[in-house]
C-alpha positions as CSV (number, residue, x, y, z in Angstrom):
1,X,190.3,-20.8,234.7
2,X,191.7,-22.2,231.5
3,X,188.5,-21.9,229.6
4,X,188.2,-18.2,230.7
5,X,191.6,-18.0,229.8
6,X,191.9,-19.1,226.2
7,X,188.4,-17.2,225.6
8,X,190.0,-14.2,226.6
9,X,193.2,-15.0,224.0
10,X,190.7,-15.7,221.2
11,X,188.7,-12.7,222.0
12,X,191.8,-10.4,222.0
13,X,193.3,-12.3,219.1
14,X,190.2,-12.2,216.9
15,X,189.5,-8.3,217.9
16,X,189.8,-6.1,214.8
17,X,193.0,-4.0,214.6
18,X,189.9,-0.5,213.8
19,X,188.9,-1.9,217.9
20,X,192.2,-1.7,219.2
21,X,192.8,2.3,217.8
22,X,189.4,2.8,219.1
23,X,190.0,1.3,222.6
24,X,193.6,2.7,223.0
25,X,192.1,6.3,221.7
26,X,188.8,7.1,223.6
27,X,189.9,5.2,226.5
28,X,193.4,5.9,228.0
29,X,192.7,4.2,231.4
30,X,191.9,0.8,229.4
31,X,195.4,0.6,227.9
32,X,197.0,-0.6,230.3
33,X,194.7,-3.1,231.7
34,X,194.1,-4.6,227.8
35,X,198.0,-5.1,227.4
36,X,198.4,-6.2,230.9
37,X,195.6,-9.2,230.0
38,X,197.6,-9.7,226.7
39,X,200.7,-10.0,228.6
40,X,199.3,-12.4,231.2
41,X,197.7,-14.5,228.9
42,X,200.6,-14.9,226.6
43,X,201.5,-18.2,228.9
44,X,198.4,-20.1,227.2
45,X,198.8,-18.8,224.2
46,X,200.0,-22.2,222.3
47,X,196.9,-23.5,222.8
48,X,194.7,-20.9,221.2
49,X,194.1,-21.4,217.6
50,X,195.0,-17.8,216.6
51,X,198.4,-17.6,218.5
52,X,199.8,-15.8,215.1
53,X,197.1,-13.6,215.5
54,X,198.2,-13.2,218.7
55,X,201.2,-12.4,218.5
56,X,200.6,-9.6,215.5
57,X,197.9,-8.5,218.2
58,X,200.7,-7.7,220.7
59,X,202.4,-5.9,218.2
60,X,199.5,-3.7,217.8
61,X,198.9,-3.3,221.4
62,X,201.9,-1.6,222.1
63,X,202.4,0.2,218.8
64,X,199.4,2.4,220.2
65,X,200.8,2.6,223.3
66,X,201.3,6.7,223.8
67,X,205.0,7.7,224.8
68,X,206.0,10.9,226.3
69,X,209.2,12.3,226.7
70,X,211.2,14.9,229.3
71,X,214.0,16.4,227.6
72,X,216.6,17.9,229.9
73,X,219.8,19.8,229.8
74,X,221.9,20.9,226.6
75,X,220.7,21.7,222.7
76,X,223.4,18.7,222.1
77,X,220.6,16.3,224.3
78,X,217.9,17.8,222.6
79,X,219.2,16.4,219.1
80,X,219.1,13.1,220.9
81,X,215.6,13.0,222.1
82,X,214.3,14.5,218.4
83,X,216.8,11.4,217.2
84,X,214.9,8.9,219.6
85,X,211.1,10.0,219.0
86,X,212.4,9.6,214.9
87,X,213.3,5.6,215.9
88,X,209.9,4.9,217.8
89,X,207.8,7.2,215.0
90,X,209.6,4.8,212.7
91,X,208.1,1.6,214.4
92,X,204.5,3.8,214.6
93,X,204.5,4.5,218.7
94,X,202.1,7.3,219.2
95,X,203.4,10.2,221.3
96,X,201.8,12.6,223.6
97,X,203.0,15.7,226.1
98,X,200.7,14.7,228.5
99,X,202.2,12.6,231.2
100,X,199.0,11.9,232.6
101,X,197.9,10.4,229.5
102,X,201.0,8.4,228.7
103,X,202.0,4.9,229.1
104,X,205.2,5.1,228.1
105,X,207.6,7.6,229.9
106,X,211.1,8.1,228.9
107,X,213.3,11.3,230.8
108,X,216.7,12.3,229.2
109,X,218.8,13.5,231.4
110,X,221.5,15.8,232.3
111,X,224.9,15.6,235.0
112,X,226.8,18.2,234.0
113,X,226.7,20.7,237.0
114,X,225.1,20.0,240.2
115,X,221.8,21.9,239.7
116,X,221.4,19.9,236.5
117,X,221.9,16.4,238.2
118,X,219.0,17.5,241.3
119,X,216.8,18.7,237.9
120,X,216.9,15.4,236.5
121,X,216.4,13.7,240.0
122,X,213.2,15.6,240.8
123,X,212.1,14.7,237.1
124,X,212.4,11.3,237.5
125,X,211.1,11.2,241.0
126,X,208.0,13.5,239.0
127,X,207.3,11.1,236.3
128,X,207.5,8.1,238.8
129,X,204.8,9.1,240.7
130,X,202.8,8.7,237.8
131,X,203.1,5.1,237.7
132,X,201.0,5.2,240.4
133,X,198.2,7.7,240.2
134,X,197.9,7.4,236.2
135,X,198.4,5.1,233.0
136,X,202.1,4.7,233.1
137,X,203.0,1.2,232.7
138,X,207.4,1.9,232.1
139,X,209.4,4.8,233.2
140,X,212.9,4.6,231.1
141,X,215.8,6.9,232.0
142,X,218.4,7.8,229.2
143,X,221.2,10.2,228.7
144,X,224.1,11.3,231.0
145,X,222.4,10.5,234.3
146,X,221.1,7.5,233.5
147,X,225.0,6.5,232.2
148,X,227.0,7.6,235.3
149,X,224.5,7.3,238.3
150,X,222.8,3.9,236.7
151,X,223.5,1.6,239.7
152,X,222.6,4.6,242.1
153,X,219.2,4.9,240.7
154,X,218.4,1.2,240.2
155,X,219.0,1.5,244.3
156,X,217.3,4.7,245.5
157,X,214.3,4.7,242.4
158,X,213.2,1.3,241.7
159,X,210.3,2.8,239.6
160,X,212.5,3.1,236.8
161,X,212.1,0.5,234.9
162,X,215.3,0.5,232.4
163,X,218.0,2.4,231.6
164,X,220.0,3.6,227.8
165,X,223.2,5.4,228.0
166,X,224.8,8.2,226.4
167,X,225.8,6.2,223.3
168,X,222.6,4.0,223.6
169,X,219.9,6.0,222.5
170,X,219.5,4.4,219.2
171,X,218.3,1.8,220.7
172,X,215.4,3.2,222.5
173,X,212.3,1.3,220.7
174,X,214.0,-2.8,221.6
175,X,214.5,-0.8,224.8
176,X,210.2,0.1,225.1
177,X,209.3,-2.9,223.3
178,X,211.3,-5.4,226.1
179,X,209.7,-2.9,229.1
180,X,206.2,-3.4,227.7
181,X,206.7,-7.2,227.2
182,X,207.8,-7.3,231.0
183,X,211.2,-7.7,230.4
184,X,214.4,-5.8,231.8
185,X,216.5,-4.1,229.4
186,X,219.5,-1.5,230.8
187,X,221.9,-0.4,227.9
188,X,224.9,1.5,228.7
189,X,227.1,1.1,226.4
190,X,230.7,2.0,225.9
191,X,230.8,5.9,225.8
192,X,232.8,6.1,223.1
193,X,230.6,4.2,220.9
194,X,229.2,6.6,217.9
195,X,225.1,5.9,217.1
196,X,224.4,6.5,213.3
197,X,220.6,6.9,213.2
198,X,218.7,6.1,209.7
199,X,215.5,7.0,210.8
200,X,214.7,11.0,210.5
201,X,214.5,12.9,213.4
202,X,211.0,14.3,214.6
203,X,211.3,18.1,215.3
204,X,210.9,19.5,218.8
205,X,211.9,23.1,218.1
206,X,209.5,25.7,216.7
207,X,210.8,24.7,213.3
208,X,212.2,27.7,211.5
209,X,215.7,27.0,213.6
210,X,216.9,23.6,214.2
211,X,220.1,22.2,216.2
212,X,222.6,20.0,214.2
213,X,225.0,17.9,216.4
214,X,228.1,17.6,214.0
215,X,230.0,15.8,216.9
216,X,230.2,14.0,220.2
217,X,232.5,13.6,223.6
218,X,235.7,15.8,224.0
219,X,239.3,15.1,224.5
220,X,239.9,18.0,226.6
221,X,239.9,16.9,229.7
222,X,239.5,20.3,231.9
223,X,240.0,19.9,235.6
224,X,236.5,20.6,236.1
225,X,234.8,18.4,233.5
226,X,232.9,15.0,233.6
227,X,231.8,15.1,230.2
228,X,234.7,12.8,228.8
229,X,233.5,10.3,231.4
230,X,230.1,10.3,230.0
231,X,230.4,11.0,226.5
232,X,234.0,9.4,225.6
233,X,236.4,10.9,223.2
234,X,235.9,13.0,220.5
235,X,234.1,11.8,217.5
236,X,233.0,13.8,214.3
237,X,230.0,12.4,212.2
238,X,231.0,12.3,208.4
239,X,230.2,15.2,206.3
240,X,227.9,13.0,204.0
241,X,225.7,12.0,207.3
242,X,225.2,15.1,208.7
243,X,224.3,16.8,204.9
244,X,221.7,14.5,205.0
245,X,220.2,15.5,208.4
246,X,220.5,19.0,207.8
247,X,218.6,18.6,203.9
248,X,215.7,16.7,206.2
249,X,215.2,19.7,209.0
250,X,215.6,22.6,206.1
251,X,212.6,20.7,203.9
252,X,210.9,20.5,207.1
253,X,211.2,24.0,207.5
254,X,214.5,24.9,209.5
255,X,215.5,28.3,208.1
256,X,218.4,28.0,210.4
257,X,220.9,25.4,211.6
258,X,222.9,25.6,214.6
259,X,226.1,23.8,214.3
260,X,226.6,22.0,218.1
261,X,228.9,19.8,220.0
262,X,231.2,19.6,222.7
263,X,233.7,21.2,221.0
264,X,232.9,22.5,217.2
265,X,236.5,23.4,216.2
266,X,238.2,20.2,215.9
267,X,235.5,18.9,213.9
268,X,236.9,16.2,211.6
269,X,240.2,15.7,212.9
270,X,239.3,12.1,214.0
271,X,237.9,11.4,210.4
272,X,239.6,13.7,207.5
273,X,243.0,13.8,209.2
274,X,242.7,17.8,209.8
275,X,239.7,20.5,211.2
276,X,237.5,20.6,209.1
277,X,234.8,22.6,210.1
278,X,235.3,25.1,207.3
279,X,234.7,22.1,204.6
280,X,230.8,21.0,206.5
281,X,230.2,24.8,206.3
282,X,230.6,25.1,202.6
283,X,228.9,22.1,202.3
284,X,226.2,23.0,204.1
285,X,226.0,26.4,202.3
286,X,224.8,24.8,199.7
287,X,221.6,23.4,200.5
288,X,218.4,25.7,198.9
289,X,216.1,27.7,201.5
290,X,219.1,27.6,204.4
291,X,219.1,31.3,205.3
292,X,221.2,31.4,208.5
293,X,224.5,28.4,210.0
294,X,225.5,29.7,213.4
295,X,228.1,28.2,215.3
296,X,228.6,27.6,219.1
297,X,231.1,26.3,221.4
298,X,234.7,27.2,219.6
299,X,237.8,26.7,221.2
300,X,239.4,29.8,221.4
301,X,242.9,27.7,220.7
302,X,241.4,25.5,217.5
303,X,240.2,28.9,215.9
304,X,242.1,29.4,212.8
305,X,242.6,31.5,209.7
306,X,240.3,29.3,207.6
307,X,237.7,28.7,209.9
308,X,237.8,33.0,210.4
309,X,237.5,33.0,206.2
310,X,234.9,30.7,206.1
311,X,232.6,32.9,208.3
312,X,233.7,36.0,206.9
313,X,232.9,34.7,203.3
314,X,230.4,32.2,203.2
315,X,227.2,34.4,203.3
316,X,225.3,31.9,204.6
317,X,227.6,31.9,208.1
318,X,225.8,34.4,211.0
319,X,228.4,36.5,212.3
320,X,228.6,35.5,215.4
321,X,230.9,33.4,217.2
322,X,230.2,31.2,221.0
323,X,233.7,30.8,222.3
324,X,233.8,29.9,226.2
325,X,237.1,30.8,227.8
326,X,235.9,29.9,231.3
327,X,238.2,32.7,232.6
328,X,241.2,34.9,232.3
329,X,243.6,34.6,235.1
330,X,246.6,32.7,233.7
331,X,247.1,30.6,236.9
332,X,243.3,29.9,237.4
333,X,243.6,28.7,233.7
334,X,245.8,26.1,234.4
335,X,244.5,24.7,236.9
336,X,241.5,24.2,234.8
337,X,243.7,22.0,232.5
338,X,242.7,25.1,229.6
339,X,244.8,25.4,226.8
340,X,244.9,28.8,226.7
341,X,246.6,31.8,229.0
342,X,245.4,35.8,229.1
343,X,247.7,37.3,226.2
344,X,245.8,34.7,224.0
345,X,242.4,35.1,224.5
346,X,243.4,38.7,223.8
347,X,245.1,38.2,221.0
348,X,242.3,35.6,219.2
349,X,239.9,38.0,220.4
350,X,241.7,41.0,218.2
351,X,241.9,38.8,215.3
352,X,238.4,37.6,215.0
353,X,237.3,41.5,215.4
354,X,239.9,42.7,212.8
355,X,238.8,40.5,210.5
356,X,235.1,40.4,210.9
357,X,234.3,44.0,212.3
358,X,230.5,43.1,212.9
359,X,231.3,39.7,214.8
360,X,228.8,39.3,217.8
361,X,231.1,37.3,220.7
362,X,229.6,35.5,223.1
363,X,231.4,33.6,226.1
364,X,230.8,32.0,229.3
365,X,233.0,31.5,232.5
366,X,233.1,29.9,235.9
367,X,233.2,31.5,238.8
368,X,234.8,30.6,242.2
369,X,237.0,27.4,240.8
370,X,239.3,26.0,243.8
371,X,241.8,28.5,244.3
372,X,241.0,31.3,243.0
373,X,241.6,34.3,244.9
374,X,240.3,38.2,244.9
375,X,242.9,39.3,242.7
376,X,242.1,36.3,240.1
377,X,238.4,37.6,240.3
378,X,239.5,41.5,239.9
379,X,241.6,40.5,236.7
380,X,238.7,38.6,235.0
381,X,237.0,42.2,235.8
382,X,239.5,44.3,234.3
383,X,239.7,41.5,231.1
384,X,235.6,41.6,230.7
385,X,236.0,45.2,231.0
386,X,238.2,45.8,228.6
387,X,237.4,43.3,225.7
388,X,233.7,44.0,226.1
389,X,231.8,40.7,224.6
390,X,228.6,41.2,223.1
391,X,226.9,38.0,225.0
392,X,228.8,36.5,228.2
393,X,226.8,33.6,230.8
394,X,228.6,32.9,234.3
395,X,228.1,30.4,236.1
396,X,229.4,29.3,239.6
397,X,231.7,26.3,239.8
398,X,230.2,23.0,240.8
399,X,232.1,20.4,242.4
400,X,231.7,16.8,240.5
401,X,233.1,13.6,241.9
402,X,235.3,11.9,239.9
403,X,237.0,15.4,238.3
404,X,240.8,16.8,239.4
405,X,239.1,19.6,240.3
406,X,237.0,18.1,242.8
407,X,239.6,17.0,245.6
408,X,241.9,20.1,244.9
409,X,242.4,22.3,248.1
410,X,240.8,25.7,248.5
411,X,237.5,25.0,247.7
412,X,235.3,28.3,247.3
413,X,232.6,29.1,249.5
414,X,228.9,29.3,247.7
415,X,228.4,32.7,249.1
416,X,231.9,34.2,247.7
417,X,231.0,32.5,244.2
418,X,227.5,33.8,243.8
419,X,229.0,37.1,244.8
420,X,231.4,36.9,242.0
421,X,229.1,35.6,240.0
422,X,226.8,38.6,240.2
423,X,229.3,41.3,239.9
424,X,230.5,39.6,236.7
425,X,227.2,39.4,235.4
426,X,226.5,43.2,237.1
427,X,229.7,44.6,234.6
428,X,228.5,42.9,231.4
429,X,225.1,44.2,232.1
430,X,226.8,47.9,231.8
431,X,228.9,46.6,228.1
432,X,225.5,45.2,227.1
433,X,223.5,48.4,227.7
434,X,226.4,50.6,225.9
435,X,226.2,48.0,222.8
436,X,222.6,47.6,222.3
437,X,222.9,51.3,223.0
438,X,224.9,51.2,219.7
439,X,222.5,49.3,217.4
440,X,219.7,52.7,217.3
441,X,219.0,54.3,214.0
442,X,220.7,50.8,212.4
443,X,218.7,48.4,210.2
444,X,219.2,45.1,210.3
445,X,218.1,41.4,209.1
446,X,215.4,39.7,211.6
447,X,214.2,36.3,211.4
448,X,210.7,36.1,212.5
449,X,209.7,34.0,215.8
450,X,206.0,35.1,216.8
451,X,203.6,37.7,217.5
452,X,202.4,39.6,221.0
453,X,198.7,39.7,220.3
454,X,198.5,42.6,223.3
455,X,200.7,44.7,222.6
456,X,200.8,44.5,218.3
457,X,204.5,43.5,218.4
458,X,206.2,41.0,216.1
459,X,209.3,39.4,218.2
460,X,212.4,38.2,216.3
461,X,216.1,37.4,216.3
462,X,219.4,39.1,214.7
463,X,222.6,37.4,214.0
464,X,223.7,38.1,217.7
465,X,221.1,36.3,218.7
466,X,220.8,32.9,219.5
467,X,217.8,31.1,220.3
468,X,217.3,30.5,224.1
469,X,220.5,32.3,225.3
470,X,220.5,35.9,223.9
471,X,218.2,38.9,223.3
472,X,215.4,39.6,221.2
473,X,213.8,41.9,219.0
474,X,210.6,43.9,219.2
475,X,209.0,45.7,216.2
476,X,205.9,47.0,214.4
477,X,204.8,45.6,211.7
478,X,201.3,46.4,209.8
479,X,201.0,43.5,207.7
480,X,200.8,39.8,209.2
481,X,204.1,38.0,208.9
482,X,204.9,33.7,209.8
483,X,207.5,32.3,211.9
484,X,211.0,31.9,210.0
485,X,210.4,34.7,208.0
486,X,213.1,37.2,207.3
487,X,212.1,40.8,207.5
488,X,214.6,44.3,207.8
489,X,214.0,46.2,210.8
490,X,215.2,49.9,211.8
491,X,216.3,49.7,215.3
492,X,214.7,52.9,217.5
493,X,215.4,51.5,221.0
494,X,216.9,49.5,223.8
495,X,217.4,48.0,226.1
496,X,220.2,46.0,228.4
497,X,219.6,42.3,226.4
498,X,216.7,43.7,223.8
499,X,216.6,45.9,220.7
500,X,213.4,47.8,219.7
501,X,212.4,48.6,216.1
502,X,209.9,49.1,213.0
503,X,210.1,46.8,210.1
504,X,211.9,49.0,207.4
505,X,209.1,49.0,204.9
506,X,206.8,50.7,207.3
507,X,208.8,53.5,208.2
């Protein structure tokens, strides 16, 4: 056994780094079994000649190792897989989207409402069942599942095989490197800790757009809210840091960047002593081939007069403006620990439309929180109705454990709340078919996101638009055009969500 086994070390030692590419490329189903005989072999390995070899060997081994990765939940989440795949690119690990082929599986998750968490769950339960019936050797679990419900999962999934919080994800490759070498590794670290990655990001989004995290966690604190729990306090990155980033996704391509965090509005505070949001945007102005800086989730209370300046002036700065307010009944509002009542959102809302006439709004609210009755539901009505935002999302509340909200009385029945829910979403259907309504015989910038071979359309997005989230445009075009490009369209129909058109020229 010993003589087999040290000829087996010296063979894999002494086997040509050109013959492991080969063997881990045309033959997925021998990965494994060539690191597992690396691995149990590494017990002998001081008495083989060639233990340096070895060693470097091993190295090699799981540098070719494919990885594949299940991003879940929010654009913020996103940044931190394309963050991760940078680190392990960095250290060469070869990637793949096939999780049949892939011996490495790492699934980011999402808690944030309950259909989130049960996504995440049957994800995980997905890619386990893989370590079964195909290559994969490690199943890792990161992100905001993996921080709160870490113990929970080590009990009910034991096929995961390691675990990197919230604020852990820059250490993803020791993480692989430990669960390929057989070794346990679960990192959750304290939320409030801030990762700086060096390494540059690998892109995940079509390109020509890109998401830009500017900050991380919240000190907000609504009722209904774990996100604190997870993602700790509110931290900004510094401007020079995030300059950087942004210079990176335009070379690679990004046309647009998409300012995101918890909360955009108070970013700096914790750094410069004072918002600064307005400063990064100027900043960020300034970088050659940036066409487009949107911005999303704005406090309606932390808007102020030079953050409205610096997207009425800075051409650069979409007008467009994704402000949740959650709702509009002052005594609903409270108990939701918002720092804002009716007469407010009202008043902000005038303000922002005074000063930038062509501002597209968007905004999302909860319904059916703990308490609210009829009335509260008929005044967020009359409110939608009468300040008419140009994009609105509802979604019905979900009950977390460890929130206020969670043990207050009055609890809304599921039925009630998706009936709310869809009579909310019924009236801003009717404003959205009046203001798309509104947008025929205009012309207006379109960046460029693909081509409908069947029917000979281009399809695009305006400044109202947002990638994912909002409407689209559809338009002729005789000449062939790329993704990212900018072209001027005439608007000649539409729909409730959708606009219809002809590029300018060709009219």
């Amino acid at each position: 056994m010993l003589d087999t086994t040290v000829a087996t070390v010296t063979y894999f030692a002494e086997c040509s780094l050109e013959r492991w590419k080969s063997l881990c490329a045309t033959k997925p189903t021998i990965r494994p079994i060539l690191f597992y005989m690396v691995r149990l072999c590494k017990g002998y390995v001081y008495i083989c000649k060639k233990c340096v070899t070895m060693r470097s060997t091993m190295q090699e081994v799981m540098q070719y190792m494919k990885i594949m990765f299940a991003s879940l939940g929010c654009d913020k989440n996103l940044v931190d897989t394309e963050n991760m795949l940078g680190i392990l690119n960095d250290k060469g690990f070869e990637f793949t989207d096939d999780e049949t082929q892939a011996d490495v599986i790492v699934v980011n998750t999402c808690c944030f409402i309950g259909d989130a968490k049960q996504e995440s769950i049957n994800t995980i339960l997905e890619m386990a069942q893989h370590k079964e019936d195909a290559v994969c050797k490690a199943l890792i679990v990161t992100g905001c599942l993996a921080h709160r419900y870490k113990d929970e999962i080590i009990k009910e999934i034991p096929e995961v095989d390691a675990f990197l919080g919230t604020t852990s994800y820059d250490k993803i490759a020791e993480v692989v490197t430990s669960v390929l070498e057989g070794k346990g590794f679960n990192v959750v670290d304290d939320a409030n800790r801030l990762p700086i990655v060096k390494e540059k990001r690998i892109i995940t989004t079509p390109g020509y757009f890109e998401y830009l995290k500017i900050a991380e966690g919240c000190d907000k604190h609504c009722t209904y809210c774990i996100i604190p729990k997870v993602r700790g306090n509110f931290r900004s990155y510094p401007v020079e840091y995030l300059v950087e980033q942004a210079k990176h996704l335009v070379h690679n391509g990004a046309k647009e960047l998409i300012l995101v965090a918890q909360e955009t509005t108070l970013y700096g505070t914790d750094l410069y002593g004072k918002k600064s949001l307005p400063m990064l945007i100027h900043e960020l102005a300034k970088i050659e081939d940036l066409k487009w800086i949107r911005i999303q989730y704005c406090y309606p209370e932390e808007i102020n007069d030079e953050l409205i300046e610096a997207i009425k002036n800075e051409p650069k700065v979409c007008h467009y403006l994704d402000m949740p307010i959650q709702h509009a009944s002052d005594s609903v509002l409270k108990r939701m620990g918002r720092k804002t009542d009716k007469q407010e959102l009202l008043d902000i809302v005038a303000k922002l439309r005074k000063e930038i006439p062509d501002i597209a709004l968007r905004t999302t609210l909860i319904a059916g929180f703990p308490g609210e009755t009829q009335a509260d539901h008929e005044e967020v009505m009359e409110f939608i109705d009468e300040v008419e935002f140009d994009r609105l999302g509802v979604f019905t509340y979900s009950r977390e454990e460890d929130t206020p909200a969670a043990t207050m009385p009055d609890q809304i029945d599921q039925d009630i709340m998706d009936t709310w829910r869809d009579e909310l979403m019924a009236l801003q259907q009717e404003i959205s078919i009046d203001k798309s309504a509104q947008m025929v015989g205009k012309t207006i910038d379109v960046m460029v996101e693909g081509y409908i071979a069947e029917d000979n359309t281009y399809v695009g997005r305006s400044y109202k638009d947002a990638p994912n989230v909002d409407g689209m445009v559809f338009f002729e075009c005789d000449r062939e055009l790329m993704s990212g490009d900018f072209v001027s369209v005439k608007i000649t129909g539409s729909t409730e969500y959708d606009l219809m058109g002809i590029m300018e020229e060709n009219v």
